[in-house]
N, C-alpha and C positions, 0 to 999 in steps of 0.2 A: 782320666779315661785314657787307658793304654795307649789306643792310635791317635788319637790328640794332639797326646805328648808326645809320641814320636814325629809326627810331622810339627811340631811345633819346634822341635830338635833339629829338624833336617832343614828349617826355616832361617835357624840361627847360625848354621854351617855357614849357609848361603849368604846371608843378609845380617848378621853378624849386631844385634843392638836394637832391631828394628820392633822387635814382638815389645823390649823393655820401652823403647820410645814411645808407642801406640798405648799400653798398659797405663802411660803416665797422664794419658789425656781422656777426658769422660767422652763417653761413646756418642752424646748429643754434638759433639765438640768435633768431633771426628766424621759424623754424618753430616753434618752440615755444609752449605755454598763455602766455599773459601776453607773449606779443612785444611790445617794444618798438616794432614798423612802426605800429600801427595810431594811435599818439603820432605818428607823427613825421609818416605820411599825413595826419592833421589839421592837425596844424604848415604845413603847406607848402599849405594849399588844397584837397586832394584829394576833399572832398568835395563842391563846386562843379563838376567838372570837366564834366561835360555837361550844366550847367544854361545855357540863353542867358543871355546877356550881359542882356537886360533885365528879368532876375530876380537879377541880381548875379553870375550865376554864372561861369564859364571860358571858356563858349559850344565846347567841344569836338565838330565834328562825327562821324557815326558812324565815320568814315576815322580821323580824329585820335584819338580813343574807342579805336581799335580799338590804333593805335602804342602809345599809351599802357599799355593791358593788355598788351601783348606785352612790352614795355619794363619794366613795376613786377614780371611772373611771372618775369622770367629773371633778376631780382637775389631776389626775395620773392615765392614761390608761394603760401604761405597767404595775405599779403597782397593778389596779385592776385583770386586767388577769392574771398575775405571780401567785397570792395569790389565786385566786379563785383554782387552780390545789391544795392548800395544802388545804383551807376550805372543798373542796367535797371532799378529801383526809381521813380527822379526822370525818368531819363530817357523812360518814359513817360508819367508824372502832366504831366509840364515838353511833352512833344508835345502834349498833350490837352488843354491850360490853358483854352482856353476852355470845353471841355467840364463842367472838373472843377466852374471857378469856377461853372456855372449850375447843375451838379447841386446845389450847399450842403455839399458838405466843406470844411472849414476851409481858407480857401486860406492865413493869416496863418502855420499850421505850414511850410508847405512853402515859404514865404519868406522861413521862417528858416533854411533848409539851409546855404545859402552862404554870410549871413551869419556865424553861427552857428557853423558847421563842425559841423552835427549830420550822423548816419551812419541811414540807414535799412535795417533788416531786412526781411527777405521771408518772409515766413508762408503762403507760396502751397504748395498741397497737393504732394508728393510723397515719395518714399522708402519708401513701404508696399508692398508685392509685391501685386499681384490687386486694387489699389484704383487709379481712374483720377487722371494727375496731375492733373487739374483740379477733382475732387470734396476740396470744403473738409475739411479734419479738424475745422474749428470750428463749434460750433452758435453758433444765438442764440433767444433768447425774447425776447418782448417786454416793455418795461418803460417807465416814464411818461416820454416824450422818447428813449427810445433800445432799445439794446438790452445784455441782458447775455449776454457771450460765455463760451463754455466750450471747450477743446480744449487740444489741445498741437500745436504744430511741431516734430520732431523730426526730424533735425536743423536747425539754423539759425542760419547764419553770421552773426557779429557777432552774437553772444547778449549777449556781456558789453559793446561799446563801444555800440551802436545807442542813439539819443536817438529814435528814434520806430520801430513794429514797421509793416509794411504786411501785409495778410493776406486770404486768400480767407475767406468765411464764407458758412454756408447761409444764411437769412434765412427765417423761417414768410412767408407770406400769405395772407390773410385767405379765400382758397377752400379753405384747408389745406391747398397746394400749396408747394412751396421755391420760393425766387430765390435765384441767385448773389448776391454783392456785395463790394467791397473796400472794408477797414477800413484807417483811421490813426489809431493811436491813441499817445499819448504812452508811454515806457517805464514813465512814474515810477506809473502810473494802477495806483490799488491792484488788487491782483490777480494781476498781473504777475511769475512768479518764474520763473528761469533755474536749469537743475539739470545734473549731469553726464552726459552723454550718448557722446559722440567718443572712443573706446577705442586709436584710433591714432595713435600720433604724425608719420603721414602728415600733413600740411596741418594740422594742428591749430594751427598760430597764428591760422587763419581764424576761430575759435570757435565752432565748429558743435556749441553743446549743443542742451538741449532749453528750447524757452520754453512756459509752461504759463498758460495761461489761464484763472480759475477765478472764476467770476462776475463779471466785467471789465465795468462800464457804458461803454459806447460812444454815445455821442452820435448822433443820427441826423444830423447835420452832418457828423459823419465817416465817412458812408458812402455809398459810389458805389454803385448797382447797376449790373450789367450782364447782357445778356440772348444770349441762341444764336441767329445767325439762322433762318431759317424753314427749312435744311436743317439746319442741327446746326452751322452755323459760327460760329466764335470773336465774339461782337464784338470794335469798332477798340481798344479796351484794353487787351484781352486781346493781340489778334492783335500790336499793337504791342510790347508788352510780353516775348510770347513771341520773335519776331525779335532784339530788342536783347538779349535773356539768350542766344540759340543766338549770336548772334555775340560776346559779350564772351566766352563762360566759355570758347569753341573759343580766344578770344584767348590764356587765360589758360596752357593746355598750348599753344598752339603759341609761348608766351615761355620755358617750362620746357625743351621738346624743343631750342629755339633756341639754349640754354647747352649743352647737351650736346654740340650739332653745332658751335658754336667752340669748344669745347675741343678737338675732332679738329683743327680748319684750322690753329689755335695750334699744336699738338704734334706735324703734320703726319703725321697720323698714315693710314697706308694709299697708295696711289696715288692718283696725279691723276684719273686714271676712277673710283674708290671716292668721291673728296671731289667732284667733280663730281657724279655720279648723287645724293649725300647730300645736296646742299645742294638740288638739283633739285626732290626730293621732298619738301624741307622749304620749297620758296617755291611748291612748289603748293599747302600749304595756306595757307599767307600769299594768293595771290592766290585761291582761292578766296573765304576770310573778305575779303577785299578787294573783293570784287564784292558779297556780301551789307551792306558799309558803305555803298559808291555804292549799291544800291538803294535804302536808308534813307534816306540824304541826298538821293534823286532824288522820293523820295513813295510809292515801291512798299512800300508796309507794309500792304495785303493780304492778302486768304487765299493769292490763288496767291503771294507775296511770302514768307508763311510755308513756305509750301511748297519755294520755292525754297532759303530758307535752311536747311532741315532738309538738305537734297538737299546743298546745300554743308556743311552740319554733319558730316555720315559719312562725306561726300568724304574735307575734312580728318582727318577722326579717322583714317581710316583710312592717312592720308599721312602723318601725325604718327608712327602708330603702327610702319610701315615706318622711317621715318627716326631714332625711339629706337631699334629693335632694331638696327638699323647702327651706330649711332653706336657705339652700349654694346661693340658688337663690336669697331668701330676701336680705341675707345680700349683694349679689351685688358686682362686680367687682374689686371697690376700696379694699375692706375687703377683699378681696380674695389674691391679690397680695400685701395689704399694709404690711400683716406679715403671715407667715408660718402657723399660729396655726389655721387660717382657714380651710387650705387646709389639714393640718396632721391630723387630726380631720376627716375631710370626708372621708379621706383614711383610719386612723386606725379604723373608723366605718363600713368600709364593710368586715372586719374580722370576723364577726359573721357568714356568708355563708357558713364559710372554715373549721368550726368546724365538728366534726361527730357528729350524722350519713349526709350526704349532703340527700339534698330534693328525689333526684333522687334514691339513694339507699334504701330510707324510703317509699317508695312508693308501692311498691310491697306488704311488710310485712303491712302494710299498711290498705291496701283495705283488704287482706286475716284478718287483725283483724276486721274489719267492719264488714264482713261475718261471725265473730262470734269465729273466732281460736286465739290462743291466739299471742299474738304480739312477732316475731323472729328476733331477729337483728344481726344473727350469718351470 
């Protein structure tokens, strides 16, 4: 399949070994607790891959960013999703560089990513029913030079490989009111424990436990604040931040759906009208996610930008979600029950619903953006 391969192409530029590594290992091997992908992802560079070139890093733009995920989820799903939480990770901190370096967060951690081959976690609030994503699970109190934090992330992928955790936290101030803010803080930093969480052997190579934070001193060096503008919209961190996660992790199922539909073209399975209309609806969500890339790479990472790419997020999902249930169909009974990877495949491809913001809660802030106000997702 033409686009496949060429992101499969623009994978091996990158990461240079990685697609023949994963190929060598059975995909049960690779989905599993303690996968071997997220060794071999280090081994070959992978966590540089959206850092600029004059931070050491791959210099992957959001296009390339995007082949890439699409490319590592059709050989390794838990793997694309695990990694995708540490690329929207840097790849914002690594947008905002001059921002981060004047606020006083440690810039010398984040300079050791690429060197280094460290992995960073996302501790950003979600996964709780009737609680907003954006409202931290973590507190903080104050403490002489920083703060100490308390909460848990649950889930939160690369529990077990990550070398540094990133995280939303409340923060007191001093009128007794909260500020948002985001923390970096080292794994190793006492307090710090990982427990079992992830009940399904869906994506679970991703390592989506729980990390618990329990009196965690955070340096006030390592920590950004950031504020809502004067109607309720995201600040450029946030806003950045949120666009580069809607467009990786839509990468990540439409690289999962992407094996499903060459295994039809392979086994030729259906009519020329069925494998046409299939692949159709499976490069409208490639081109949608591919228009939310060029915005990135053109500077549009805005509210209305965010906006746009939610609107491309449920597009996709939605295109994706047509072209699994065909595929699953094409390939037919036999294929379905002869081996697992069918069926784990269609199942770990409707994980992209479960992401924030859901359909339902974007919908409100939504329409009030239509009408012209600016897009709120608090």
């Amino acid at each position: 399949m033409r686009s496949l391969e060429a992101a499969k192409d623009v994978c091996e530029s990158f990461l240079p070994g990685l697609l023949d590594d994963l190929a060598a290992i059975p995909l049960a091997e690779l989905e599993a607790p303690k996968s071997p992908a997220m060794d071999r992802f280090r081994a070959r560079g992978g966590p540089g891959l959206v850092i600029p070139k004059e931070y050491k890093g791959g210099g992957a733009d959001p296009v390339q960013a995007l082949a890439v995920t699409r490319a590592l989820a059709s050989r390794a799903p838990s793997l694309a999703v695990g990694t995708t939480m540490h690329h929207f990770s840097v790849a914002t901190l690594f947008t905002l560089a001059d921002s981060i370096q004047s606020s006083g967060m440690e810039w010398a951690l984040l300079e050791g990513i690429a060197e280094q081959g460290l992995l960073v976690a996302s501790g950003f609030a979600e996964g709780q029913p009737g609680r907003g994503i954006l409202t931290p699970t973590m507190t903080a109190s104050k403490a002489e030079g920083g703060f100490l934090i308390n909460g848990a992330k649950k889930p939160c992928s690369l529990a077990h490989s990550m070398s540094l955790l990133t995280a939303s936290v409340s923060l007191p101030t001093d009128d007794g009111g909260e500020q948002m803010a985001v923390l970096l803080v080292p794994r190793e930093t006492e307090g710090i424990s990982v427990h079992p969480f992830w009940g399904t052997r869906t994506l679970a190579g991703a390592e989506s436990d729980e990390v618990r934070l329990e009196n965690v001193f955070v340096d006030e060096q390592l920590l950004m604040r950031t504020e809502l503008g004067e109607a309720g919209e995201l600040d450029q961190l946030q806003t950045v931040g949120f666009i580069w996660f809607e467009l990786l992790i839509s990468a990540c199922y439409l690289g999962m759906v992407s094996t499903l539909v060459e295994r039809v073209l392979v086994r030729g399975r259906g009519s020329d009208s069925d494998r046409a209309r299939l692949v159709a609806r499976l490069e409208t969500a490639q081109l949608l996610l591919e228009g939310t890339a060029r915005m990135i790479r053109d500077g549009e990472a805005d509210n209305a930008g965010l906006a746009k790419s939610l609107v491309a997020r449920y597009a996709a999902q939605d295109a994706l979600g047509d072209a699994r249930n065909r595929a699953v169909e094409l390939l037919g009974g036999m294929a379905f029950i002869g081996s697992d990877e069918v069926s784990y495949l269609a199942a770990a491809s409707h994980g992209l619903s479960f992401h924030p913001p859901s359909r339902d809660s974007f919908t409100g802030p939504f329409l009030d953006h239509v009408a012209g106000r600016p897009l709120r997702l608090t």
